[in-house]
C-alpha angles and dihedrals in degrees: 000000000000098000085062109113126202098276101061094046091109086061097059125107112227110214135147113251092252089059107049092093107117112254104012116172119243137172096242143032121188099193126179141011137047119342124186103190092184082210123155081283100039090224109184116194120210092203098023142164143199132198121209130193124181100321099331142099115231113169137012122182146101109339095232086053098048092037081060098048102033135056114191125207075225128018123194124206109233103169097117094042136081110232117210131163109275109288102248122209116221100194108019109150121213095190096085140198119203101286110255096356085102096120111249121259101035123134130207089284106033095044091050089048106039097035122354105058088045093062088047092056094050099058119107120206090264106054090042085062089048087050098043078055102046090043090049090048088055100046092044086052097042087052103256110140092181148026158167122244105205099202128333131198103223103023096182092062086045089063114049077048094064094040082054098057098046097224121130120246152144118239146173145162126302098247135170143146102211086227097108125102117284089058136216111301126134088353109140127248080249114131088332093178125174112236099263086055089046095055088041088055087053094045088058097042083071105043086053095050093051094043088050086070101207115142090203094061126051131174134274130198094218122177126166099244101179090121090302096103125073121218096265098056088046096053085038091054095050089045088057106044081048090057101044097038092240132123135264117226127193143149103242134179095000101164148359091264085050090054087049094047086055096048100045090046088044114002094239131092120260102254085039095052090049092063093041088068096041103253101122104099133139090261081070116101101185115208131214091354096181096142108070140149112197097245086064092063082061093057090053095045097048084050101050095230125146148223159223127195114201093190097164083060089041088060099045089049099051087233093158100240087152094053104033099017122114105188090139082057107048094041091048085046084055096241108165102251136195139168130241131193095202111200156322095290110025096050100013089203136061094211119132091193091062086047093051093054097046085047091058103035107033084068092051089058106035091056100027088243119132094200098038090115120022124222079231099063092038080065094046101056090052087053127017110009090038082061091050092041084059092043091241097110085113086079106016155026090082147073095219135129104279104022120111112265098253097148129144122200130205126215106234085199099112141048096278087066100032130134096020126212120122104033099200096051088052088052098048107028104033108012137082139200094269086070076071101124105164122014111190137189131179087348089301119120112240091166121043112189090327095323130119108234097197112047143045102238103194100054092036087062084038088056096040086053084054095051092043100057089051100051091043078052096052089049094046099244137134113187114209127160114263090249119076121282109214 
């Protein structure tokens, strides 16, 4: 290996020392077709392999090179896929709300206040397991591999959910103190907590997801943020997620009435009045993140903090990304970036690929710049710097020897994929998340030639329908189209 030049460097196989022996037995073989590994190097194979053990990755290379060496207890033909690291999503709630009941017309305050949080107040334990089911199916069919999970109501029954599901996540209880910015007003009873008990929810978020002990699932320190939250739950919160090496997650200049909430309370902006405090670290993943001044990317990239765009609820919102985003900026500035999808009624879908495409072309248009946002980095949001942006690019983001197999392979065999030339430009400009073939975690199929393999999906939807028309009928709505219904 180390006679290899430069310019070889795309022929070599790339295996761990324990597995160079010819012929080692391994679970799974990928064999065939593109690969695009989104390593250091960003190698992509146009006949490519990858060789799976337990978990863990342990070769990836030419497929004629890995077939030789390895022999799998199952082998899956991918020569008419295209192979990537699993797609990761940045802001997915699992605390959900009935999928397009959310009334027309609503923005990001009016539509928590007059709808969402309702819906919120009204799950049982229970439900909230049937809904973590039914939104981890989505995204695994959808080809997510991992996640992170901004705030949920029951976390015990969360959690046996995801466990459950196989997919790999951060997560954390739903706080907040009602003291922040935007006031009070029209907030439910629900879960109305003063700041000490918040932090002490929080506190105990994280000692219930580590005791939990499941390597697929780690803690979050997750407040609503959204002008809920007063100053000292939001220091608290960074301090904690400092102290217990997790990662703070809120929602955070939202919205142009966010940002003049925040000016008129402290005379500062949002993003600016986070790092006044001193709340801006690199434990701090920022969600939405649509109403920002230049000077304020400074401000994340200084602190290390990270973020994720949720551009198709953006756009539902209104929030204005294509006015007051700076996602250019921020990328050019090396913030860690992922994507997010939100929820039920405020994206409507739980698809990465539709994300991916709103994330390239939306700067483009918004600054008449055809190169404002690369293919490439849309990509790479939805991989490698997704993974980073959760903090769980120890384990993921990569198809590389030693990472866990989290992979997710597309099926080229429709119009979205075809012709096929350049495989990044067809994912991110033409293909959605149904072209999803094989989804894999931790070396564990969650998606067998396009079916879920842990889950019954018909009477999962069955039991989410259910859940949602009682809930509709607990908040007093009943969602029809605006044409007549006969």
């Amino acid at each position: 290996m180390s006679n290899i030049t430069a310019n070889d460097h795309r022929k070599v196989v790339h295996m761990g020392d324990e597995a160079r022996a010819a012929t080692t037995q391994v679970d799974l073989l990928l064999a065939g077709g593109w690969l695009i590994t989104m390593n250091s190097r960003r190698e992509i194979y146009r006949d490519g392999a990858v060789a799976v053990a337990g978990s863990k990755i342990v070769a990836v290379g030419a497929r004629s090179e890995i077939i030789e060496r390895y022999r799998a207890r199952r082998t899956i033909d991918t020569s008419s896929m295209v192979t990537t690291p699993g797609l990761v999503n940045g802001h997915r709630h699992l605390l959900c709300c009935p999928k397009g009941a959310m009334p027309e017309g609503g923005q990001t305050l009016s539509a928590l206040r007059e709808f969402i949080y309702p819906c919120f107040a009204s799950l049982t334990a229970e439900q909230m397991h049937t809904y973590a089911l039914h939104a981890t199916a989505e995204m695994i069919r959808f080809g997510t591999t991992s996640f992170e999970e901004p705030g949920c109501n029951h976390l015990d029954a969360v959690l046996e959910a995801l466990a459950h599901s196989g997919i790999r996540c951060r997560v954390g209880p739903w706080t907040w103190d009602q003291r922040g910015a935007a006031g009070d007003t029209d907030l439910p009873d629900w879960l109305a907590l003063d700041t000490d008990a918040a932090l002490e929810r929080l506190r105990r978020g994280i000692d219930t997801v580590r005791a939990f002990g499941n390597p697929l699932i780690r803690d979050a320190v997750t407040i609503e943020g959204v002008g809920t939250c007063s100053d000292e739950l939001t220091l608290g919160a960074a301090k904690l997620a400092q102290e217990s090496d997790s990662l703070f997650v809120l929602h955070k200049a939202t919205s142009e009435r966010e940002v003049a909430l925040e000016l008129e309370a402290f005379g500062e902006r949002p993003l600016q009045h986070m790092h006044s405090i001193g709340a801006l670290n690199e434990h701090v993943l920022l969600n939405h993140m649509t109403s920002l001044e230049d000077f304020e990317v400074d401000l994340v990239a200084e602190s290390g903090a990270r973020i994720s765009q949720n551009p198709s609820s953006a756009l539902k919102l209104a929030k204005g990304t294509t006015q007051t985003g700076k996602w250019p900026e921020l990328l050019a500035a090396g913030v860690p970036m992922a994507l997010g999808t939100d929820a039920e009624n405020v994206s409507n879908h739980q698809d990465i690929c539709r994300s991916m495409q709103l994330a390239a072309l939306l700067p483009r248009d918004a600054r008449r710049d055809p190169a404002a946002v690369s293919a490439e980095q849309a990509l790479e949001m939805a991989t490698v710097t997704g993974a980073k942006a959760l903090r769980l690019d120890d384990v993921t983001g990569a198809i590389e020897v030693g990472k866990e197999a989290d992979i997710t392979c597309f099926s080229t065999d429709d119009f979205d994929w075809r012709p096929l030339h350049n495989p990044v430009a067809n994912l991110v400009y033409g293909a959605t998340g149904h072209s999803a073939h094989t989804v894999i975690v931790a070396g564990q199929l969650l998606l067998d030639a396009k079916r879920l393999t842990r889950v019954d999906e018909g009477e999962l939807r069955q039991a989410v329908q259910k859940i949602d028309e009682q809930v509709l009928a607990t908040i007093g709505i009943e969602p029809l189209p605006a044409w007549p219904v006969l």
